[in-house]
C-alpha positions as CSV (number, residue, x, y, z in Angstrom):
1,X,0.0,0.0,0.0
2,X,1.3,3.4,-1.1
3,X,1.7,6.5,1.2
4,X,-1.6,8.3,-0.5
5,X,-3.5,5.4,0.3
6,X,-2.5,5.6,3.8
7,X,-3.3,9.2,4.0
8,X,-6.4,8.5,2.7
9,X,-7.5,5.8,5.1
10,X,-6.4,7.7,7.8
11,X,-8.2,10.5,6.4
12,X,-11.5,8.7,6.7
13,X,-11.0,7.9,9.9
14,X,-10.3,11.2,11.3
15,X,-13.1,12.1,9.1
16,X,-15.2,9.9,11.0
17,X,-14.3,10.8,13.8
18,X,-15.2,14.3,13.1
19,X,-18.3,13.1,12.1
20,X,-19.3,11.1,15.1
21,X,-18.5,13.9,17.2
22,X,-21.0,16.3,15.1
23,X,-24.0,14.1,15.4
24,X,-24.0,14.8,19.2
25,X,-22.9,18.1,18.8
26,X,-25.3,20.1,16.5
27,X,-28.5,19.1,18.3
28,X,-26.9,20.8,21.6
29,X,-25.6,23.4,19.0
30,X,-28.8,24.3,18.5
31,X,-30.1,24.2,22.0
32,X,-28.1,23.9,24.9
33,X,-25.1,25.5,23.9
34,X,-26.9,29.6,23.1
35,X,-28.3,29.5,26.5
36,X,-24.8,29.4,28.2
37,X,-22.5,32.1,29.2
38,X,-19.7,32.1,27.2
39,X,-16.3,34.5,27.3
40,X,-15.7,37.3,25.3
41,X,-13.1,35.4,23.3
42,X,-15.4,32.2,22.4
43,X,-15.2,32.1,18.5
44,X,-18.5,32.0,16.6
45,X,-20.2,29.2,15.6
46,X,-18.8,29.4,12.2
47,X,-15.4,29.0,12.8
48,X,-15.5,25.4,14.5
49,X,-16.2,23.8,11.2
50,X,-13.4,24.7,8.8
51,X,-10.7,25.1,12.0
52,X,-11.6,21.2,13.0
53,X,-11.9,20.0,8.8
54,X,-8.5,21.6,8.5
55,X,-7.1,19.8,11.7
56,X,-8.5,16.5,10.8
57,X,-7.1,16.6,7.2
58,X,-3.9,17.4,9.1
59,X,-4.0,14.6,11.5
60,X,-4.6,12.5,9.1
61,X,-1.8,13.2,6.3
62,X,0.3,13.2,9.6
63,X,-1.2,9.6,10.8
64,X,-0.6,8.4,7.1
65,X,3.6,9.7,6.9
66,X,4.3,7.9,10.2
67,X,2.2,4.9,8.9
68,X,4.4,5.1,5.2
69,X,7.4,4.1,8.2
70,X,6.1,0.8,9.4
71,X,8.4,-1.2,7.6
72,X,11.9,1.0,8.6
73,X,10.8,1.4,12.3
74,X,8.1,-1.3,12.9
75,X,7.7,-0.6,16.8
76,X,8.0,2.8,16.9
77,X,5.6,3.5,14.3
78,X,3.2,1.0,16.2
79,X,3.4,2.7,19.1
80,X,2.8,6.3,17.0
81,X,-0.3,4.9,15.9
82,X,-1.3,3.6,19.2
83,X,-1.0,7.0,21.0
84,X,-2.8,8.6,17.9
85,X,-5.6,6.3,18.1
86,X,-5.8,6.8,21.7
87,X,-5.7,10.7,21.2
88,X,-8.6,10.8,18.2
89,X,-11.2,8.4,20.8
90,X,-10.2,11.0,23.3
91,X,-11.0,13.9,20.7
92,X,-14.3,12.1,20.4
93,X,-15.6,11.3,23.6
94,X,-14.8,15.4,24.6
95,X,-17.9,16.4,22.2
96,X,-19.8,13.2,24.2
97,X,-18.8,14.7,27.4
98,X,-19.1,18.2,26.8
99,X,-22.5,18.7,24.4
100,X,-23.7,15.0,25.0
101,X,-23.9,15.3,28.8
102,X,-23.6,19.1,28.8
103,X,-20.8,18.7,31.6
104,X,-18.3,21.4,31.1
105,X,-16.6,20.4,34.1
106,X,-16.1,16.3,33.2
107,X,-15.0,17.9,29.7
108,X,-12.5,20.3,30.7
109,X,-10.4,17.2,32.9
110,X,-10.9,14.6,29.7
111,X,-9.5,17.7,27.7
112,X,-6.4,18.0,29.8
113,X,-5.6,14.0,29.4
114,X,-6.6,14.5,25.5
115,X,-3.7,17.5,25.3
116,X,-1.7,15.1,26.8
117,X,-2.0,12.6,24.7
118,X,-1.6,14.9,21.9
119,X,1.4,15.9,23.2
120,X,2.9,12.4,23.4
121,X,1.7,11.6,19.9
122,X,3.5,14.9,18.7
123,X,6.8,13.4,20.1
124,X,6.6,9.9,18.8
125,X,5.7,11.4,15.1
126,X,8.6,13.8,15.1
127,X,10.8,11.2,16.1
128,X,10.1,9.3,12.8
129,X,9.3,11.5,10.3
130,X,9.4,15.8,11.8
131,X,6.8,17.2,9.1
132,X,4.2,15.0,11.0
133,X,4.9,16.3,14.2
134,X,4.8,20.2,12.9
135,X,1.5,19.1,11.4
136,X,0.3,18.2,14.9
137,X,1.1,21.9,16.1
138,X,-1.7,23.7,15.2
139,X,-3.8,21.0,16.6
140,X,-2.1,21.2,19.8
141,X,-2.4,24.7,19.6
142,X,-6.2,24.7,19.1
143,X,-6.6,22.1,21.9
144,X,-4.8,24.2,24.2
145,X,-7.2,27.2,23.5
146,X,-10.4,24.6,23.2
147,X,-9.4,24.2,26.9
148,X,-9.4,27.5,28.0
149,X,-12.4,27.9,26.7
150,X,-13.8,24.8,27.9
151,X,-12.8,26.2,31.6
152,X,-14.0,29.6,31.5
153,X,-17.4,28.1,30.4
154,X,-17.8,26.1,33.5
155,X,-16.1,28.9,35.4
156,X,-19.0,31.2,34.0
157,X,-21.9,28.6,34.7
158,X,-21.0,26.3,37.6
């Protein structure tokens, strides 16, 4: 299999991830989330879409470089791919936590461990191939302001 194909399997699964995610999302969306109090600095509505398409596609052609490794550095790339998996459930189970149950508070600690995770997938794709990891920057990035966010709106409505 040839490195596009891996990109592109990756790609719809990071896809469908995203997805997943937006089914719970959009109903709360549409509900729950304009009755909250939210900071001055909480994006519009309209941003979330693009910014998390754009991260996905760039998780994925990350995922799919460290993947086009597995036969020079079997383990390592195993391992990659195991923190990476682990990271996109958590990315998941944050829009569960956060729209599904509406639980800022159980959100913003799974968001810390997700970060984390992030974090330690960042190092194990640089360490095989460096334009993965600088294409899991600006999801780190966006994950470190998502939290932020994520605590001043259960600062602003516990």
């Amino acid at each position: 299999m040839n490195k596009y194909v891996k990109i592109i399997i990756a790609l719809l699964i990071c896809l469908a991830v995203g997805y997943s995610a937006s089914t719970v999302t959009r109903p709360s969306v549409e509900s729950w989330y304009p009755t909250i109090e939210k900071p001055f600095f909480n994006p519009p509505n309209w941003v979330f879409l693009p910014v998390w398409s754009l991260l996905y596609i760039f998780m994925a052609v990350a995922a799919g470089l460290v993947w086009d490794k597995i036969k020079e550095q079997n383990e390592e790339v195993k391992k990659a791919l195991g923190f990476f998996l682990i990271q996109l459930t958590l990315n998941a189970i944050w829009s569960y936590l956060f729209f599904g149950l509406k639980n800022p508070l159980l959100a913003l600690i799974e968001i810390a461990l997700l970060w984390l995770f992030i974090y330690e997938t960042y190092l194990k794709f640089t360490k095989i191939n460096k334009i993965s990891g600088y294409l899991l920057l600006p999801y780190l990035a966006w994950v470190a302001f998502a939290a932020i966010l994520n605590a001043s709106i259960w600062w602003l409505n516990k």
